[in-house]
C-alpha positions as CSV (number, residue, x, y, z in Angstrom):
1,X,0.7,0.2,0.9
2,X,-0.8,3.2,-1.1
3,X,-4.8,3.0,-1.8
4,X,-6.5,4.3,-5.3
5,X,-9.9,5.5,-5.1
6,X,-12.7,3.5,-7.2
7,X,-16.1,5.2,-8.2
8,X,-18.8,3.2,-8.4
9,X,-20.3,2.8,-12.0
10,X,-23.6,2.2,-10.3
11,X,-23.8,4.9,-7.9
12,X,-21.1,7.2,-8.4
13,X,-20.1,6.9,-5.2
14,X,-16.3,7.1,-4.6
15,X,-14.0,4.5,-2.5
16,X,-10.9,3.0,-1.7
17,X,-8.8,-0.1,-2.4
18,X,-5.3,-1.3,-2.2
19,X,-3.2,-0.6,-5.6
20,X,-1.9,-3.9,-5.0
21,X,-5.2,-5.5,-5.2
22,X,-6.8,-3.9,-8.3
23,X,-5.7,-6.0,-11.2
24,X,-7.2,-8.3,-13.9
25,X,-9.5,-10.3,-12.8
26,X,-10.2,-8.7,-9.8
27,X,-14.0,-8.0,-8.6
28,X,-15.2,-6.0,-5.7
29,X,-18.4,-4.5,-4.1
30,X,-19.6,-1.4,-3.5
31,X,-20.3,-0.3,0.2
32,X,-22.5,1.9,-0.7
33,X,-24.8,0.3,-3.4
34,X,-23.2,-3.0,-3.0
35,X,-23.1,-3.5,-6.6
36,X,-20.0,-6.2,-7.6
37,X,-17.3,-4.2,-9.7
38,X,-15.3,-6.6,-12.0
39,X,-11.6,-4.8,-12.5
40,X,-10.2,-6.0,-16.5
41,X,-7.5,-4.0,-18.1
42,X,-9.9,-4.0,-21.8
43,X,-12.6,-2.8,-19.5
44,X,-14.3,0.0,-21.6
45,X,-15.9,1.9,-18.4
46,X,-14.2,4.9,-17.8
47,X,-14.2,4.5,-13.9
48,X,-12.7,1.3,-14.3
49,X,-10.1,2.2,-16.4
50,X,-9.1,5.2,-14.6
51,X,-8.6,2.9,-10.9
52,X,-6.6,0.4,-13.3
53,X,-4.5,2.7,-14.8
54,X,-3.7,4.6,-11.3
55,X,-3.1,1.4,-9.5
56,X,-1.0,0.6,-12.0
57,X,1.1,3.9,-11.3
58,X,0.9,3.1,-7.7
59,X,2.2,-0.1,-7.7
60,X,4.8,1.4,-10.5
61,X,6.0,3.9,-8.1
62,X,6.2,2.0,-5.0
63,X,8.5,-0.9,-7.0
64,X,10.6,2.2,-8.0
65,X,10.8,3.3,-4.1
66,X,11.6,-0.3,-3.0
67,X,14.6,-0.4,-5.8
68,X,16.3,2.9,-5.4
69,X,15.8,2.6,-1.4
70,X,17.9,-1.4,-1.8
71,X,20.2,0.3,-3.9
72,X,20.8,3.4,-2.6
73,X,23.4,3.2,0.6
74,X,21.9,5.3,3.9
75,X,22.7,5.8,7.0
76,X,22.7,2.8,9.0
77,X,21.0,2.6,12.1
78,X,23.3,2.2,15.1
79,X,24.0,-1.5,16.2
80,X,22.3,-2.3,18.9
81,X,24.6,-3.3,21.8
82,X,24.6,-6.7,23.6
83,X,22.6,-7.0,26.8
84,X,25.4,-7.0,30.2
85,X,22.3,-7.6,32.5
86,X,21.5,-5.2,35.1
87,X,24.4,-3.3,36.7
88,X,24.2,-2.0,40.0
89,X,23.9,1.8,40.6
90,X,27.1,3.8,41.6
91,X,25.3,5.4,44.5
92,X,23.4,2.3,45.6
93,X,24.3,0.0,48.7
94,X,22.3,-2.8,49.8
């Protein structure tokens, strides 16, 4: 799952969080100041806005991924045989 990096509207320090994570209603700390970040798409904080609208794109582009990689027809992986058991070595006696 991609990330999207966060700054801190407190302490302008800058971390991660999964795309899929960061929508409305969403509200996380702050390692560093430990400040609680509340994530609304009519937030009017610019570091807010800017981690909702690139999750957004993340999450965006991975949906895209998912659909063309269903759709589109690749090489499929070789079919695995069925197990025979052990066989005994050509140059092997007991």
């Amino acid at each position: 799952m991609s990330s999207v990096q966060i700054q801190c509207t407190r302490c302008k320090s800058v971390f991660r969080d999964r795309a899929g994570r960061l929508q409305d209603g969403y509200s996380r700390q702050c390692p560093t100041c430990e400040v609680v970040l509340f994530f609304a798409e009519d937030s009017q904080h610019p570091f807010i806005k800017r981690a909702m609208r690139n999750a957004r794109k993340a999450r965006k582009e991975m949906r895209e991924a998912g659909a063309a990689r269903l759709a589109a027809p690749g090489p499929r992986a070789a079919q695995s045989r069925a197990f025979a058991g052990r066989t005994r070595s050509a140059g092997r006696e007991d």
